[in-house]
C-alpha distance (Angstrom), angle and dihedral (degrees) to the residues before:
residue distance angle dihedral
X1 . . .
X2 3.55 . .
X3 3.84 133.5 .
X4 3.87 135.9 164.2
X5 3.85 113.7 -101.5
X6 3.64 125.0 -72.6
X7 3.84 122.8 -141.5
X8 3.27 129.9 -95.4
X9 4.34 86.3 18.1
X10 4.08 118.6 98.7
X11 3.68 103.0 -141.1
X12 4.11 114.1 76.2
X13 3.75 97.0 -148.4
X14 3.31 147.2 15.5
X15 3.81 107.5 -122.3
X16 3.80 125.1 -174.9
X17 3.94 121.0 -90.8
X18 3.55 122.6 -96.0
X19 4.17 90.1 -112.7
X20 3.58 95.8 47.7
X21 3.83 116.3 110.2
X22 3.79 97.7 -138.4
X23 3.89 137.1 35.9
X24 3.76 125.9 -147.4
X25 4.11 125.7 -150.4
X26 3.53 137.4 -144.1
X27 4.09 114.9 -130.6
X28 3.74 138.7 -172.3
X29 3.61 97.7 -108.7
X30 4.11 90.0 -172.4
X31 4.16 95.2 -114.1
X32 3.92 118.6 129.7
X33 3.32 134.5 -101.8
X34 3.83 84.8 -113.2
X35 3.36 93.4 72.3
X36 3.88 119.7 99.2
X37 3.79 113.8 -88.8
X38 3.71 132.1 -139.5
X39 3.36 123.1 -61.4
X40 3.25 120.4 -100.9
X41 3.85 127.6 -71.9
X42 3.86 105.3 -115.6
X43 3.81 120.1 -167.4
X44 4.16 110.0 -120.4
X45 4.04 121.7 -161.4
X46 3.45 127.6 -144.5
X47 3.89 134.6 -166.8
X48 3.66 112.4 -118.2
X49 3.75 107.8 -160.0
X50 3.89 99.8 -166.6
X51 4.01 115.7 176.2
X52 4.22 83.5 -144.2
X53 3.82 137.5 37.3
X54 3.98 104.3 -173.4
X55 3.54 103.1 79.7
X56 4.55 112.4 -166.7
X57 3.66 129.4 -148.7
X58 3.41 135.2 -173.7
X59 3.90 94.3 -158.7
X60 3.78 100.0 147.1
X61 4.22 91.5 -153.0
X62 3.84 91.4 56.9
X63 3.86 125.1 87.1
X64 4.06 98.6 -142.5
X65 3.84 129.5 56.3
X66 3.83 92.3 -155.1
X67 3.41 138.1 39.0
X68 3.86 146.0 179.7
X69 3.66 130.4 -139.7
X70 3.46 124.3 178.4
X71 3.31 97.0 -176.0
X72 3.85 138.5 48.3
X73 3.71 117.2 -160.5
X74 4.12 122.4 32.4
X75 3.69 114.4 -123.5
X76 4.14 77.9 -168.7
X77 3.96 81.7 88.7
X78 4.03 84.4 -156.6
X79 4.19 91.6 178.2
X80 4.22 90.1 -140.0
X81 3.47 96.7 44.4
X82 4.20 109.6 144.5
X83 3.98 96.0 -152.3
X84 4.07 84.4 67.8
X85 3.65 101.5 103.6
X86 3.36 95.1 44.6
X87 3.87 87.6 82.6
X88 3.81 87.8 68.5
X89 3.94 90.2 72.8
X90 3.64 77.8 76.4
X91 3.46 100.8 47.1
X92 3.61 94.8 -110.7
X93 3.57 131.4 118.4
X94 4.04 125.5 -85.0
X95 3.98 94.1 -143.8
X96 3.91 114.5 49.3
X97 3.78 98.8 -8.0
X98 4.20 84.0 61.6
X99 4.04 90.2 47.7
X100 3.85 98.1 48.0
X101 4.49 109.7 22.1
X102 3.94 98.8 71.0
X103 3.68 117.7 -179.8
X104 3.19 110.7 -157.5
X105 4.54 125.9 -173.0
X106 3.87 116.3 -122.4
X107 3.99 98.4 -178.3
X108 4.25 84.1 43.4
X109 4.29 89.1 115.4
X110 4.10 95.8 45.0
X111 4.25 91.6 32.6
X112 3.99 80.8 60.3
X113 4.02 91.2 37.7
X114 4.12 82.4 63.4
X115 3.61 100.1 42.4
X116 3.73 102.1 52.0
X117 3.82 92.2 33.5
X118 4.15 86.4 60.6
X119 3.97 107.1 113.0
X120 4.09 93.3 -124.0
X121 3.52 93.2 42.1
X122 3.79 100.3 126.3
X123 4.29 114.2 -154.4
X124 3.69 106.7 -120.8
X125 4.17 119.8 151.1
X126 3.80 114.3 -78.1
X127 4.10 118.6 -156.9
X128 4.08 113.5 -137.8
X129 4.10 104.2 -144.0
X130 3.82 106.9 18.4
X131 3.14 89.0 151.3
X132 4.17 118.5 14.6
X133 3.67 123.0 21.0
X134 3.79 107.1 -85.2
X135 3.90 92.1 -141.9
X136 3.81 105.8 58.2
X137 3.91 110.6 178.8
X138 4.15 83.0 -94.8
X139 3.15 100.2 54.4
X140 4.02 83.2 91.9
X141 3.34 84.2 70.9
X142 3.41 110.6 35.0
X143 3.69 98.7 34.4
X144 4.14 96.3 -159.1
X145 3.82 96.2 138.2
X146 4.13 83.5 49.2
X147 3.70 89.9 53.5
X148 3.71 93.8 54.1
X149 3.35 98.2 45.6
X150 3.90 83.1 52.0
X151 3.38 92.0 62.3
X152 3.82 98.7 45.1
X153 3.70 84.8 63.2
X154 3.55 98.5 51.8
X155 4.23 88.7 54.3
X156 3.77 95.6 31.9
X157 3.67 94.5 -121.1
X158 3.78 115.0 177.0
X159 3.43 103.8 -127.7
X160 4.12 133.6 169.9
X161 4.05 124.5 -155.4
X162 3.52 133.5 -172.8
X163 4.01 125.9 -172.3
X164 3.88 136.1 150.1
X165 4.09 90.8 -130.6
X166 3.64 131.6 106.2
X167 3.81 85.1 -146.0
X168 3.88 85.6 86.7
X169 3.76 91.6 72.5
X170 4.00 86.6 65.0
X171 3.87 90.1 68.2
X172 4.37 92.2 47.8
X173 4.19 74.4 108.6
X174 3.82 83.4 72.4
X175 3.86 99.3 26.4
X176 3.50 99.2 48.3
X177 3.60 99.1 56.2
X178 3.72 89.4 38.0
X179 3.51 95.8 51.4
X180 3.69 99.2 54.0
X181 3.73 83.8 47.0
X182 4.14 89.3 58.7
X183 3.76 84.9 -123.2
X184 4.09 91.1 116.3
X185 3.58 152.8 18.5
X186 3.90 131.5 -177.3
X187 3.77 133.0 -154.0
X188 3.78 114.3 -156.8
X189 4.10 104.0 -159.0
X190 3.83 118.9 -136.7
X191 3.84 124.0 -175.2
X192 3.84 103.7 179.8
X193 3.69 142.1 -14.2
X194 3.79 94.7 -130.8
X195 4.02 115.5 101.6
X196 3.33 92.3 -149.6
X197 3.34 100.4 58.9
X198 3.53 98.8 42.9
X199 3.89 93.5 56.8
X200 3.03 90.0 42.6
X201 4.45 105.6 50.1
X202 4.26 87.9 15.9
X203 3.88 99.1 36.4
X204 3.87 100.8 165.6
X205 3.60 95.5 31.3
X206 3.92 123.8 108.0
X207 3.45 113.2 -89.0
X208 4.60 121.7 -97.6
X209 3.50 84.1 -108.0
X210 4.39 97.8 52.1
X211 3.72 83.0 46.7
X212 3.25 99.8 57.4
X213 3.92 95.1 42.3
X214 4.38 81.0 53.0
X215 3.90 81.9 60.3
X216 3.78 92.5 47.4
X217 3.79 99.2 48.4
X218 3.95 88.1 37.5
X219 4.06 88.8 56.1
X220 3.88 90.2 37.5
X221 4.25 89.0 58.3
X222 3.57 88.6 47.2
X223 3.90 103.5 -104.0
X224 3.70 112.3 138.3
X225 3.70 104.4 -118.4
X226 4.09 127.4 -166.4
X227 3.95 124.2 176.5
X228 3.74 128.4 -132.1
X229 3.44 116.1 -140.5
X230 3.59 89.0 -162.5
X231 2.87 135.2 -167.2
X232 4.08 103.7 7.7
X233 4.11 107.5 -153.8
X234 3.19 112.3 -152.8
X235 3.92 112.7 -117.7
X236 3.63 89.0 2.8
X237 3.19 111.2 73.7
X238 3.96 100.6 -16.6
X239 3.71 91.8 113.7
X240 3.80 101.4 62.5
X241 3.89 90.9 62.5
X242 3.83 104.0 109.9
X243 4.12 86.5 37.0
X244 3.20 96.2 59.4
X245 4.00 97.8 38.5
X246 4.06 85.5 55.8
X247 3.74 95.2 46.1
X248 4.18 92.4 49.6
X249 4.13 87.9 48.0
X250 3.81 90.0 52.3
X251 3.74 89.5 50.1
X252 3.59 86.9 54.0
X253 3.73 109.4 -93.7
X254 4.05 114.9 139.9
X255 3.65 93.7 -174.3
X256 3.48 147.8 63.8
X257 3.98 156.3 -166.0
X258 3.59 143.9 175.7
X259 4.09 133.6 -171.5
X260 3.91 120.2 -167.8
X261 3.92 103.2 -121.2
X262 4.32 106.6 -87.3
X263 3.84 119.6 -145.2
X264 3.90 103.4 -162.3
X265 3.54 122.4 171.0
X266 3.85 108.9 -48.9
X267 3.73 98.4 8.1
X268 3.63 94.7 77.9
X269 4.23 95.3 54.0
X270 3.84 81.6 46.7
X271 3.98 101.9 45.4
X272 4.00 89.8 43.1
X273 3.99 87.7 54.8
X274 3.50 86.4 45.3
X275 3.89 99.7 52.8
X276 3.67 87.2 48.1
X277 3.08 104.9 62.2
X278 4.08 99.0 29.0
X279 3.67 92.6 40.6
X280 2.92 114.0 18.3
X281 3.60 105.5 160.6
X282 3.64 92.9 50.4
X283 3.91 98.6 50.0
X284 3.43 107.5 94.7
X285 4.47 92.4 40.9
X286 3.86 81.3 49.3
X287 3.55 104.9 42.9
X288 3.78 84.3 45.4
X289 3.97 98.0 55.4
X290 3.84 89.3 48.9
X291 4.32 87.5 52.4
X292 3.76 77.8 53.9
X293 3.88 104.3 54.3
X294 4.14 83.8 40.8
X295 3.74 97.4 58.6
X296 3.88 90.3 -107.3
X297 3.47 106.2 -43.0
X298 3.91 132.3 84.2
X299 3.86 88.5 -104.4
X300 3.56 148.4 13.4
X301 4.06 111.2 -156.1
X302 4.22 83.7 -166.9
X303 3.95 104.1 133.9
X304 3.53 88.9 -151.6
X305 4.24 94.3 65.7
X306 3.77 112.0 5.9
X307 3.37 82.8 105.7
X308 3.35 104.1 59.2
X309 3.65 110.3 2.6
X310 3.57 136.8 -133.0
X311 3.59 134.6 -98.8
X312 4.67 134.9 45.8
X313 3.77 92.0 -54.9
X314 3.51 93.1 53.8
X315 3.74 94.4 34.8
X316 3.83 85.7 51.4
X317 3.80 90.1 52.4
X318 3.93 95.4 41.9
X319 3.85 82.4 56.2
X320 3.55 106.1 54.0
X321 3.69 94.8 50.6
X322 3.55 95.1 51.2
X323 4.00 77.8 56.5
X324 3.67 95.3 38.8
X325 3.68 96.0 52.9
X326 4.19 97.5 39.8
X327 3.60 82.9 52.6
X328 4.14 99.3 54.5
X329 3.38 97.9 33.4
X330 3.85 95.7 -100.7
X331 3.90 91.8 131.9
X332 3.90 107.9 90.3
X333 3.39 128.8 116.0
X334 4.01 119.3 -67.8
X335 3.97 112.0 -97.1
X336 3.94 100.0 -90.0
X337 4.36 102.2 -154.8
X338 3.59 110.6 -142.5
X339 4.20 111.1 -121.5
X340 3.80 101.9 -172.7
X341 3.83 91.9 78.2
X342 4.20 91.1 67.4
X343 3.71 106.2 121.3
X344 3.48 123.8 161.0
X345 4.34 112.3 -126.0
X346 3.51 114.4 -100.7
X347 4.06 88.2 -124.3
X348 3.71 86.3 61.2
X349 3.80 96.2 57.6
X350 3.82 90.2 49.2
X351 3.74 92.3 54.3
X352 4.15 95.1 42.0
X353 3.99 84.8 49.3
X354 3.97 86.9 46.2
X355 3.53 78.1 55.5
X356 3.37 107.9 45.4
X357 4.01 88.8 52.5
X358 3.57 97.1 54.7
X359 4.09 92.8 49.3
């Protein structure tokens, strides 16, 4: 179903999934803006009872081969965001539906217990929020991104996280220690400096400024931190690229990223409607640039450059961060997580050979 935008959300509408055997329009029905509008748009949680939590992928592009999200669904409302049509495998919608249905995994800590307690489990690095942010405005509440993290520690799994909240600096009491260990490393992703644009493309998401105090008391504990400027949109917010590199290394970060914007499947009806109505007298010089880092088209699936693109805007934008990040000290060498300490807790071998008797 469709429906006009809601405040304080980043998608406009709500438009049917891509699986979904019938589509429903909006209309001009003639009444007034005077008219009392639609209620509000109220964020609903659902228990997700998954029978596993380490998801794999074979995604040749992508640095991990497993993953963990406790969450599905990004109250964030970030308006590009690439885990969007993902919410159509549950025949929901990938613009509002995504921002405001969160699923969210109760049995994520003891699924995760299982899995690495399994005798031919073998230790490799797993990344928390490859897909949606790990630190949904709930998780305060809920705490189910806390409770993995808690049980990393207890195995020494190597693990990496990235998320665009402030709420990351609650856990430093976990990434701190870890950290200095070499047991995990964060990435705290920041798209522009400007307020205004932030609220207005990332409405739910923690302000530039909280993100770059999460880098700060991230580095402080002792947990290497790098930022993602991700993704770079070309004459959108482009320009702030070497800003916001130098404000993230002198919060502390020593890394960095960056992903030209990607316009799979529904994101690209969604991020045009957005840019229209947001920007709109920068849409058609934006969506223009990004044709031109996609060899002409809104997107290029190929594994090899939807990354990064192809062509002189994305050459141009590949060249200044090589720049950028030589220049502020954003250039070392990734944060390699050390696998040999794995060890499965004593407490978890008793239980297993409980287990084992009683089978």
């Amino acid at each position: 179903m469709v429906q006009s935008g809601a405040k304080g959300r980043g998608a406009r509408s709500n438009a049917t999934g891509r699986f979904e055997p019938e589509t429903v329009e909006t209309f001009d029905d003639g009444w007034t803006s005077d008219d009392a509008g639609a209620a509000p748009l109220r964020t609903t949680l659902t228990p997700e009872h998954a029978r596993t939590i380490i998801a794999k992928n074979t995604s040749p592009d992508i640095g991990f081969d497993r993953s963990i999200n406790p969450y599905k669904g990004c109250e964030h409302g970030c308006i590009y965001c690439y885990a969007r049509p993902s919410h159509a495998y549950m025949g929901l919608s990938p613009g509002l539906d995504f921002e405001s249905r969160i699923f969210f995994k109760p049995e994520a800590a003891s699924l995760l217990e299982q899995e690495l307690s399994r005798p031919r489990y073998v230790c490799k690095r797993i990344h928390v929020g490859g897909n949606t942010d790990p630190y949904q405005p709930v998780e305060r509440e809920l705490k189910s991104t806390r409770s993995v993290l808690e049980v990393m520690q207890r195995f020494k799994q190597p693990f990496s996280i990235i998320t665009k909240s402030v709420l990351i600096a609650r856990d430093v009491d976990i990434l701190g220690p870890m950290g200095r260990d070499g047991l995990a490393s964060a990435f705290v992703s920041i798209t522009t400096l400007d307020r205004g644009l932030a609220r207005a493309m990332e409405p739910r998401a923690s302000t530039p400024a909280k993100r770059l105090e999460a880098i700060s008391r991230l580095a402080d504990a002792g947990c290497p931190v790098g930022v993602g400027f991700a993704p770079v949109i070309p004459g959108l917010n482009d320009h702030e690229l070497e800003a916001v590199l130098e404000a993230a290394a002198k919060a502390g970060a020593t890394t960095a990223m960056y992903v030209i914007l990607r316009l799979p499947l529904e994101i690209k009806d969604l991020f045009r409607e957005w840019l229209a109505d947001a920007r709109p007298e920068r849409a058609a010089r934006v969506m223009s640039l990004i044709r031109q880092t996609r060899g002409g088209r809104d997107y290029d699936p190929d594994w090899n450059q939807r990354m990064k693109g192809t062509g002189p805007v994305a050459e141009l934008i590949a060249t200044r961060f090589k720049a950028a990040v030589k220049r502020y000290g954003l250039d070392g060498p990734r944060h390699d997580l050390d696998v040999t300490k794995f060890r499965v807790p004593a407490e978890m071998k008793k239980q297993l050979d409980l287990f084992d008797l009683a089978s």
